[in-house]
Each structure stands twice: as C-alpha cells, then as structure tokens.
Steps between C-alpha positions, in 0.01 A plus 500: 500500500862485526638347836853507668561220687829532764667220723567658846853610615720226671376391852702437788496144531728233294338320167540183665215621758123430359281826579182589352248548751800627715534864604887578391640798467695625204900493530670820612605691297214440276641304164443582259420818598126711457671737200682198344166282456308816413751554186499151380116477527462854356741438201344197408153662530610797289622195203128431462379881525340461855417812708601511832303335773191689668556242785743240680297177646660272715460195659438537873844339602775736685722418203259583253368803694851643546588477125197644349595819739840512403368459183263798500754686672761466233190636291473799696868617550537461094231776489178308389303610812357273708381126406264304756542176659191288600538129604319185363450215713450240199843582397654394785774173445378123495519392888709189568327421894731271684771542255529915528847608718673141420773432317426356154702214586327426800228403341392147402627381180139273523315860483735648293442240252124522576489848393684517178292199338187704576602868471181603486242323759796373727525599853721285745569817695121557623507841324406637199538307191564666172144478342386653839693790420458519100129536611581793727710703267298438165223603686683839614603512146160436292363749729722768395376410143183612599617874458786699454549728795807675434313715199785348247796485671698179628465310808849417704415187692783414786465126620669144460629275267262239556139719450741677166552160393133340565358836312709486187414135497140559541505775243774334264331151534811301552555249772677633809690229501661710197474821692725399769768497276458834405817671685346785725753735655474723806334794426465439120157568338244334214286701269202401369233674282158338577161610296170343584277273263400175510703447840800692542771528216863547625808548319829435662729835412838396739553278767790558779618865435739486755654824690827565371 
C-alpha cells in the first residue's frame, strides 16, 4: 500500500505559540497554496510510479480539514474528477493541556526540561504525552493494514508533523528523538510503501517534498 503523507498549510498563529489540541485556523491566503502542495506531493508520487489517490484523509483539525479540501480541490480543477475527504480522529495532533495557546517561552524551563529527557512518557503539561499518542495513530495505522480499501490506489493522508513523525518512527523503528530532527515543511509530504507480513514492513521513499 503506498501512502502520501502531507504537513498541513501554514496556520495563523506565530511558531513561538504551542498548539496541538488547539483549534487554529490556517493563514490567509492559504501558503503554500492547495495546487502548490498538490504538485509537490503528486511529482514526488509519480518518482515512485504511484497512482493518484482514491481518497484524501485528514485529521479532524480546521487546519488539517481546510488543506485536505484545498487539496482535493486542486485535484478537481486539474481535471481528475472528484477525490473524497473523510476525517480521522486518531490522527489528530499530540495535545499539550495547560500549555496549548501559550507562548513557548512562557513555559517553565523546569517542564521544558522535564519533557525533553522523557520524550516519550513525559507529561508536565497534564495532556497527552507522546506514547499516548504513538498508541493512537499506530493503532489507526495497523488497522488500515488490515485491508486495502482504495482497490490499489494511494492513500493522501493530511495531518501534523508530530502523528507524521511518530508513524515513520513507528514504522521506520528509529527513536523519535531522531525523528524530530527530521526538517518537516509546511505543506510538504512523505511517501511510504507499506506491505503486510510479519507486522507491517515500511520503506521510507522521500521525506519533506516541499511546495515549490
């Protein structure tokens, strides 16, 4: 099964604002834009022979949401009819409970230092901690192993860097530690090309196809 996986478009709020949980809407105008992350994606799809997607999934986050439709859109004014959208609530981002809406620097350096010598079962914000949501979207994902629904084509998947990067390390079986210095653009898009066996096989065919 060959799977697409694609960064939402820049939100409105600053970088220096932690937002996971959050609602936020995506900056307007929309950058990049639906067409420009539809040709990157596409073009690096095309590199490894995929078809084009039967369907767009998306996390159930505005941001998320709003690029998978501009997305599909893009799809359907370049003449390839009309792709579907559904929404996945395990794909949704980690959420960061007291810490979501504050400034990054408002937060404790105590906690801050908390969280980054336990990355993965660390949670001085109350919320979710990273295992917590590892759980959620390998569980989404081994699921999907289960069957192919999209009769051979490729699945688009429209979320957020952190379930993109706690996937490929599930499926890579590196360390996220490793994984969050992967560089993961706005909009840019991951292939991968799973097959079922013993447990799911993935292979890694590009990382951070960014819209031109």
């Amino acid at each position: 099964m060959d799977l697409v996986l694609i960064r939402h478009a820049r939100p409105a709020c600053g970088s220096d604002v932690c937002y996971g949980a959050l609602e936020v809407a995506l900056a307007v105008p929309m950058a990049p834009s639906g067409e420009h992350i539809r040709d990157a994606a596409h073009a690096a799809a095309q590199s490894w022979a995929m078809p084009a997607p039967s369907a767009i999934l998306a996390s159930p986050a505005l941001r998320a949401r709003d690029t998978a439709d501009a997305v599909a859109q893009a799809w359907h004014r370049a003449g390839h009819g009309n792709v579907s959208v559904r929404h996945e609530p395990r794909l949704r981002e980690m959420d960061f409970g007291r810490w979501e809406g504050r400034r990054w620097d408002a937060v404790s350096r105590d906690e801050l230092d908390q969280w980054a010598a336990d990355l993965l079962d660390a949670r001085p914000h109350g919320g979710e901690s990273a295992r917590q949501a590892m759980c959620r979207v390998t569980a989404w994902a081994d699921q999907l192993m289960q069957g192919d629904p999209q009769d051979g084509g490729s699945l688009w998947v429209v979320g957020h860097a952190g379930p993109m990067r706690l996937l490929a390390a599930h499926w890579l079986g590196l360390p996220l530690a490793q994984l969050l210095q992967w560089r993961l653009d706005w909009g840019a898009s991951c292939g991968f090309r799973l097959a079922a066996g013993a447990g799911p096989q993935a292979r890694l065919l590009w990382w951070n196809r960014a819209p031109a």
